[in-house]
VOBA-1610 file (N, C-alpha, C; in pm, whole numbers, padded with zeros to 5 digits, always signed):
BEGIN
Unk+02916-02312+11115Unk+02853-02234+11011Unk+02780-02113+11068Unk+02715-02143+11172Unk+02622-02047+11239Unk+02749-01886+11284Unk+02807-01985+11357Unk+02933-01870+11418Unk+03028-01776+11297Unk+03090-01871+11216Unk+03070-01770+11063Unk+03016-01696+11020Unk+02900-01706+11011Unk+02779-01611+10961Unk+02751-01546+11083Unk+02749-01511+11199Unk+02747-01426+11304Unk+02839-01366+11305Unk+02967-01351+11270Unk+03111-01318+11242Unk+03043-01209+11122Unk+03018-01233+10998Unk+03001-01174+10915Unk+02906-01101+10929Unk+02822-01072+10985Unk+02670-00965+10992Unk+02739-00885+11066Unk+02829-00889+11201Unk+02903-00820+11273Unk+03002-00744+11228Unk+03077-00805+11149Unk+03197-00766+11055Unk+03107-00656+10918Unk+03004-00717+10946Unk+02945-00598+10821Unk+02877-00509+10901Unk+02818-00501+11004Unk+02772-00405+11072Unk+02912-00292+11119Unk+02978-00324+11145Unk+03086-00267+11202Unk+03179-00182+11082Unk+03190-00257+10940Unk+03233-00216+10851Unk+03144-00077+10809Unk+02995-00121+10789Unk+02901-00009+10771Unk+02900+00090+10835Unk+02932+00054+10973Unk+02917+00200+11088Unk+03011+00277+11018Unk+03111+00252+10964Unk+03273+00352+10914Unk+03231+00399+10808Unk+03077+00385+10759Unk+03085+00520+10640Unk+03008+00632+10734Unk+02921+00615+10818Unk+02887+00684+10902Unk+02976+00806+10942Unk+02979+00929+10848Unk+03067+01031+10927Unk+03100+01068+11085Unk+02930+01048+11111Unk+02917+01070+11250Unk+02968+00982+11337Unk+02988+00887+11284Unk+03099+00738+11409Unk+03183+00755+11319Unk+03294+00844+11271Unk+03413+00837+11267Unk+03504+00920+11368Unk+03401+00984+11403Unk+03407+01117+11508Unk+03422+01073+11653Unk+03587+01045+11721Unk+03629+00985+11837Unk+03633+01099+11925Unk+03603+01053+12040Unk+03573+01144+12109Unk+03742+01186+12206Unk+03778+01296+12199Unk+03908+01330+12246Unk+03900+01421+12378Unk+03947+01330+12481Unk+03906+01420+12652Unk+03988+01502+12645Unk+03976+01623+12647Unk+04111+01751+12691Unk+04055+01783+12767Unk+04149+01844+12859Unk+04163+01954+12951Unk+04112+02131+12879Unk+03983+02170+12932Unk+03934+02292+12881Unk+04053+02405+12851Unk+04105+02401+12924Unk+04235+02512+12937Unk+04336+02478+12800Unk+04360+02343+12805Unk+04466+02310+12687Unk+04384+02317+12588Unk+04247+02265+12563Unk+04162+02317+12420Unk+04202+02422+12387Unk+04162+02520+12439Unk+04209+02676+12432Unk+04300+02720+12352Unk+04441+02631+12434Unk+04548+02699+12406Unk+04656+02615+12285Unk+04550+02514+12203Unk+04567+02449+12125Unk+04458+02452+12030Unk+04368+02507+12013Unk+04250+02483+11970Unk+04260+02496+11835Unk+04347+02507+11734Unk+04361+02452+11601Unk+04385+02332+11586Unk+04406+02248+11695Unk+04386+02096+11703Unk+04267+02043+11711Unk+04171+02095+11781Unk+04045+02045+11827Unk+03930+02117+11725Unk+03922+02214+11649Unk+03836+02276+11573Unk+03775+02147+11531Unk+03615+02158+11503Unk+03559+02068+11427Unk+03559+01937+11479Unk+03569+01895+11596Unk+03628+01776+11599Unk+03577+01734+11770Unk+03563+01598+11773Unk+03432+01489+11919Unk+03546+01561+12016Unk+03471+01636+12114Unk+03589+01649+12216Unk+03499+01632+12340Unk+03610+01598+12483Unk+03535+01605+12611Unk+03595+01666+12710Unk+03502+01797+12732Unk+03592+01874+12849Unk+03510+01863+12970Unk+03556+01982+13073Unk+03518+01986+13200Unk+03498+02113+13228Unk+03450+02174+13316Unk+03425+02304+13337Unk+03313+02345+13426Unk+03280+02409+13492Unk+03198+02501+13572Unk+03137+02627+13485Unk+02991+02595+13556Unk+02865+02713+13461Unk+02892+02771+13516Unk+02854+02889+13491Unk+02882+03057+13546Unk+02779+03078+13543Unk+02657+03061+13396Unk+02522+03110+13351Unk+02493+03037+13219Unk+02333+03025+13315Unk+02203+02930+13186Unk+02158+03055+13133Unk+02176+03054+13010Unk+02039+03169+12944Unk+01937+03144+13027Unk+01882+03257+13063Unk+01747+03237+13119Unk+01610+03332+13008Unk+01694+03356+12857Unk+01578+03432+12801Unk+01558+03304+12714Unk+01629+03218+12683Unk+01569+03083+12651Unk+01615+02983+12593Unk+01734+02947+12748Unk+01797+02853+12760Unk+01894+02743+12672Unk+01926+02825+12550Unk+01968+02801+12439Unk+02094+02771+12451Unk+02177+02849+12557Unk+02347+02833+12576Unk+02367+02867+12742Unk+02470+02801+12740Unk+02570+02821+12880Unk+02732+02879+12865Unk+02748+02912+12979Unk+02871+02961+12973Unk+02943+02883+13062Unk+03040+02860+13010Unk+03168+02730+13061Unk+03252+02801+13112Unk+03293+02809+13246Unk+03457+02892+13293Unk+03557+02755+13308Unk+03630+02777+13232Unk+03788+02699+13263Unk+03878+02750+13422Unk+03944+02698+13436Unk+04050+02662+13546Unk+04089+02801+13503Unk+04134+02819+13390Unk+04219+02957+13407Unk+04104+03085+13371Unk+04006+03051+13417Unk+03898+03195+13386Unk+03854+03193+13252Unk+03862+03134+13106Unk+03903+03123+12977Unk+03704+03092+12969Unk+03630+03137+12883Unk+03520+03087+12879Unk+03482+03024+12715Unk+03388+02954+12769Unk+03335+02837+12601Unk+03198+02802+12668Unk+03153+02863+12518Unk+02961+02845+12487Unk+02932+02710+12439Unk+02829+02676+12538Unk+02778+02578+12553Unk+02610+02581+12474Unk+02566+02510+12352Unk+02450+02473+12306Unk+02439+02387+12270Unk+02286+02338+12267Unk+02276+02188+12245Unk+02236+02170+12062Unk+02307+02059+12073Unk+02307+01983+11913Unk+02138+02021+11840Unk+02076+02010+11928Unk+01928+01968+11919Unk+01878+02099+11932Unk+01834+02173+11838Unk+01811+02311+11866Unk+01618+02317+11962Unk+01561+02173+11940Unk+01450+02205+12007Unk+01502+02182+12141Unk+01589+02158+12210Unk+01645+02141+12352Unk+01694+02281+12397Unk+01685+02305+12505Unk+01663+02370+12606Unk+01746+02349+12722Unk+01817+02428+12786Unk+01904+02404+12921Unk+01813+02467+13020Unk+01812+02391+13137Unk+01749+02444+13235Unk+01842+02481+13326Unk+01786+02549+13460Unk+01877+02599+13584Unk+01913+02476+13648Unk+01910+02387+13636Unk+02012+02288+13710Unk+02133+02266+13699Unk+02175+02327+13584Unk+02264+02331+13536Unk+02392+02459+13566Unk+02300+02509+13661Unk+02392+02662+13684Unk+02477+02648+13830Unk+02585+02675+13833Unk+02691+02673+13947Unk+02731+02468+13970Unk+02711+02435+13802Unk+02741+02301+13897Unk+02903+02298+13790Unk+02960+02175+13813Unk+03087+02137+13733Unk+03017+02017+13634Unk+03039+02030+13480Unk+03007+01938+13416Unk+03082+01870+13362Unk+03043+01770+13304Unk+03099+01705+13136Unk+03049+01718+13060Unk+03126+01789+12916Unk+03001+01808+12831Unk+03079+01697+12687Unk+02985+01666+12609Unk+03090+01602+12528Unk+03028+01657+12359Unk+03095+01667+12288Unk+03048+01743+12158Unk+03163+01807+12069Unk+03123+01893+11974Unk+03197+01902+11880Unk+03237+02105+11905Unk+03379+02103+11925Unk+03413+02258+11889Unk+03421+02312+11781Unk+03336+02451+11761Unk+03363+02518+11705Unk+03419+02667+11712Unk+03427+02741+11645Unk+03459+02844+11668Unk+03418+02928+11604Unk+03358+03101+11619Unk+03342+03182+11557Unk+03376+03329+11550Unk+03393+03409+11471Unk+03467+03515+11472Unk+03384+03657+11445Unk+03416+03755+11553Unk+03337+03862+11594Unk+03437+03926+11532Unk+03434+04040+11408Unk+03511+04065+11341Unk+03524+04212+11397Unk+03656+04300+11357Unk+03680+04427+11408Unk+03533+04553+11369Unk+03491+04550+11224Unk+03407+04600+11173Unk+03279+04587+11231Unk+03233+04447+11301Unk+03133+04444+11376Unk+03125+04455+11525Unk+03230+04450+11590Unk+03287+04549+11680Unk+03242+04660+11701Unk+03296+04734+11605Unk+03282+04864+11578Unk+03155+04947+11556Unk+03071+04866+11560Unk+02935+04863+11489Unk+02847+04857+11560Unk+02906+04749+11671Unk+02806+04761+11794Unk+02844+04854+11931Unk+02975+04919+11902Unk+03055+05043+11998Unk+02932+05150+11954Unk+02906+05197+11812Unk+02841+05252+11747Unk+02719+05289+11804Unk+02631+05195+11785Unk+02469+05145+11843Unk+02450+05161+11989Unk+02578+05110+12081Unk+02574+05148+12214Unk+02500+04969+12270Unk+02525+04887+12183Unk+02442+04788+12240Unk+02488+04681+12339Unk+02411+04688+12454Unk+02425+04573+12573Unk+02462+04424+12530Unk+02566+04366+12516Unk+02601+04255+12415Unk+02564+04137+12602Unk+02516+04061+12513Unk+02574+03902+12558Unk+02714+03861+12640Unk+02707+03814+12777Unk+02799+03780+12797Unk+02859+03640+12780Unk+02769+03578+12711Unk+02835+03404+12627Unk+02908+03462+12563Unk+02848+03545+12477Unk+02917+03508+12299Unk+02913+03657+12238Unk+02891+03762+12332Unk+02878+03889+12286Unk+02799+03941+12155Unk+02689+03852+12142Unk+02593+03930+12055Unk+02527+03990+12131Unk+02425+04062+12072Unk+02330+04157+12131Unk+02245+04125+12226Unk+02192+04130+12321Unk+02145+04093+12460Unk+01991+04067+12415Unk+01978+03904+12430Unk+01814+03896+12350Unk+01720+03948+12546Unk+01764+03942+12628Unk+01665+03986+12759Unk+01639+04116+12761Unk+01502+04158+12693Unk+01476+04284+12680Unk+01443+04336+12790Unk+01399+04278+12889Unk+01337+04323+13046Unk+01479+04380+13107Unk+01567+04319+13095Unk+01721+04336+13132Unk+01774+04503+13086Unk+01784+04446+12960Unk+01810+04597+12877Unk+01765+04727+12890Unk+01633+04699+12941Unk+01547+04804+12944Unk+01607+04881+13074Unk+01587+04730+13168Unk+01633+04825+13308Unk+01746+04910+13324Unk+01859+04851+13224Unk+01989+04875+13246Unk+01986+05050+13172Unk+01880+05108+13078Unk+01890+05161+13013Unk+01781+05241+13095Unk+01686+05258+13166Unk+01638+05285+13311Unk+01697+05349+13405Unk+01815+05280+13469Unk+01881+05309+13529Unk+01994+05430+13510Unk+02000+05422+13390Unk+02132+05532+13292Unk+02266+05420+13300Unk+02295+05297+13323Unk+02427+05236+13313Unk+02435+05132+13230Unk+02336+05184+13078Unk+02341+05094+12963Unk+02460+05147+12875Unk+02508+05322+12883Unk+02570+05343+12800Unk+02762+05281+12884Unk+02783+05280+12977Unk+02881+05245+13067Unk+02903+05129+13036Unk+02782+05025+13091Unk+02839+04866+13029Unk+02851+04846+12876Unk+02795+04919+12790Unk+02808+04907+12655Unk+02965+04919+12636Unk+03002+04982+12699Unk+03141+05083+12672Unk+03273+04970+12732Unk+03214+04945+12860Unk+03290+04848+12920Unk+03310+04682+12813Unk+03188+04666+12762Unk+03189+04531+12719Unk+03260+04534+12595Unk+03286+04673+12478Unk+03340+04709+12384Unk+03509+04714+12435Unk+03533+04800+12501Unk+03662+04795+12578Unk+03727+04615+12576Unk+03669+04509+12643Unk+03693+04431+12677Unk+03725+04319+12535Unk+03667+04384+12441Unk+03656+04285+12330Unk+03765+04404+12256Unk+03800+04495+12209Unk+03908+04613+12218Unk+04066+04540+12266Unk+04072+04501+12445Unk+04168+04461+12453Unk+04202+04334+12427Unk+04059+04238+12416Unk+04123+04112+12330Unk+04211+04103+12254Unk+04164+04164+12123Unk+04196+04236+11953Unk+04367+04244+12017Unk+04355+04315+12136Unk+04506+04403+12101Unk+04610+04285+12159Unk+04519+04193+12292Unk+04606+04132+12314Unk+04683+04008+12231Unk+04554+03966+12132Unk+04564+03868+12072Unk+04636+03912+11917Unk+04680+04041+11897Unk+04682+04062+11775Unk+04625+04055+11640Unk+04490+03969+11689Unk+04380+03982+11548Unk+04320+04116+11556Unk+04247+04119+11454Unk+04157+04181+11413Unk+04002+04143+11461Unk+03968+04058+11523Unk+03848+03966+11550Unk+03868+03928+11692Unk+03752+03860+11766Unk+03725+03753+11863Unk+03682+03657+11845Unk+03775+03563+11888Unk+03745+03415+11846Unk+03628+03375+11969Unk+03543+03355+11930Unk+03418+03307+12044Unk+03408+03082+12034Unk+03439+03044+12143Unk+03404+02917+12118Unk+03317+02880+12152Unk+03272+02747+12073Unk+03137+02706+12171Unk+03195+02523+12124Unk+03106+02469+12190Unk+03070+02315+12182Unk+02951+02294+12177Unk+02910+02242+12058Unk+02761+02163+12038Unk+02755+02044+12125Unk+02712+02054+12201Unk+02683+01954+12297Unk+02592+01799+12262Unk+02622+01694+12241Unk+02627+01602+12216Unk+02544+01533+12344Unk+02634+01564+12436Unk+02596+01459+12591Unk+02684+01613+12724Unk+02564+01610+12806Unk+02605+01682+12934Unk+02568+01629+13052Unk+02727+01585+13138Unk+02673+01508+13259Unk+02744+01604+13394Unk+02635+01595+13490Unk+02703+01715+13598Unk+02768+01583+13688Unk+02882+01648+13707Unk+02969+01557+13784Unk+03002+01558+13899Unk+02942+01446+13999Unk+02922+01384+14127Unk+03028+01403+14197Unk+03079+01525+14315Unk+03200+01500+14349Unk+03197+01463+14472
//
């Protein structure tokens, strides 16, 4: 009787977890490179890649930048917007595990920031929140050059990719483990 009824609290715990959106969400290991180059498979959806930081925000630690095997990069932020990445995290190889998304830097806003002349982000190419940075770069006289360069670069995306837009990825990070080699 006992073992029955331990059967059933289990069987109902387990049943319950499955309305849980969030535990329906299996976690799928790809290869960063094949995300990429499949990534209408993986949109929205528990994934676990691998990859090497390039760079921690250091204006406040909000995202990382992921380089793939083939140079291919994906923004890294945490689920938990009061969390914070620190520099330990920079030049190592991780695991990160979480959900891809994707977002789109459209031709018009492109264009907009060619316009303005503005020092973009090298995660995710918004506007450069390190004003100490900016300043210098704009100090120096080689704010209007990298502006130009970083427009160019998002220019030959467009052309290579045939959109109209840049697809920027990121992964909400769930769980990040630096991996012991």
């Amino acid at each position: 009787m006992k073992k029955t009824f331990l059967q059933i609290v289990i069987l109902t715990l387990v049943l319950g977890s499955c309305n849980n959106p969030k535990s329906n969400l299996r976690v799928e290991k790809v290869n960063a490179d094949t995300l990429l180059e499949s990534i209408d498979n993986y949109l929205n959806r528990k994934i676990e890649i691998e990859g090497y930081i390039v760079h921690v925000c250091g204006v406040d630690g909000m995202k990382m930048k992921l380089k793939t095997v083939n140079e291919e990069i994906i923004k890294i932020v945490p689920l938990d917007s009061n969390l914070r990445f620190d520099g330990s995290f920079y030049k190592q190889n991780i695991c990160v595990q979480g959900i891809i998304t994707e977002s789109k830097l459209e031709k018009h806003r492109i264009d907009s920031l060619e316009n303005e002349k503005t020092l973009l982000c090298h995660i995710d190419n918004t506007p450069c929140k390190d004003k100490e940075w900016v300043e210098n770069q704009i100090r120096k006289g080689v704010s209007d050059s990298l502006a130009r360069r970083d427009i160019q670069r998002l220019n030959n995306k467009m052309r290579d990719t045939g959109k109209d837009y840049v697809s920027i990825y990121t992964v909400i990070a769930e769980r990040i483990v630096i991996n012991e080699e």
